[in-house]
N, C-alpha and C positions, 0 to 999 in steps of 0.2 A: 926290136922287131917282135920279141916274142909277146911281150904286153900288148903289144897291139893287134893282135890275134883274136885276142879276147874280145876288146871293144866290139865291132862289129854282131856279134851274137845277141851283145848285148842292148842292141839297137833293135835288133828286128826281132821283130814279133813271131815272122812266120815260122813255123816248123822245117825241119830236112836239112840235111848236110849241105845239099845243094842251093839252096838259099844264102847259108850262112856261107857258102864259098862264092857266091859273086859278091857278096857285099865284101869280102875279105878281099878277094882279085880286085873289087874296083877301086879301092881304096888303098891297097897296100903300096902303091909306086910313090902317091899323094903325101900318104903319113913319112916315108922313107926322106920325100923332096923335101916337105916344107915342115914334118915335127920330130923330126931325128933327134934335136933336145930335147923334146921335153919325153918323149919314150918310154924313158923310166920310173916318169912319176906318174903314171898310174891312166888309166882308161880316160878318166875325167878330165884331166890333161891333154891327152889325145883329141879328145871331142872335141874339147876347148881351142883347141888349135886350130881343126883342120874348120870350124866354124868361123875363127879368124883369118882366116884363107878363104872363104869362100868361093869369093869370085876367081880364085886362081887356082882353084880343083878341075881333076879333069871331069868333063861329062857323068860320067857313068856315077863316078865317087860321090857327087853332086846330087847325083837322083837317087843314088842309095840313102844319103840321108834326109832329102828331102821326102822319099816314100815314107820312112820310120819317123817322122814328125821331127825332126832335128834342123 
């Protein structure tokens, strides 16, 4: 869980803590469900995953990466 902390920041563009924590909250239940394997290999991994899930994210996780061009 803690590698996947990171991804998110590393998505969005925008500035502020607060930014970087709803992309973190909307995502963080998503990565847990559906990329719990692959976690430890790295952000890219992560992305890669929750992108092969798409249609099975929740809303919000959804629009978080759809905003950051993902």
């Amino acid at each position: 869980m803690t590698r996947f902390l990171f991804i998110i920041p590393l998505l969005m563009c925008a500035s502020g803590a607060s930014a970087q924590q709803l992309g973190q909250d909307a995502c963080a239940r998503d990565v847990t469900r559906f990329c719990r394997a692959v976690m430890n290999n790295g952000d890219a991994a992560v992305l890669a995953c929750l992108k092969q899930h798409r249609t099975r994210l929740s809303k919000g996780c959804d629009k978080v990466l759809t905003e950051h061009g993902q």
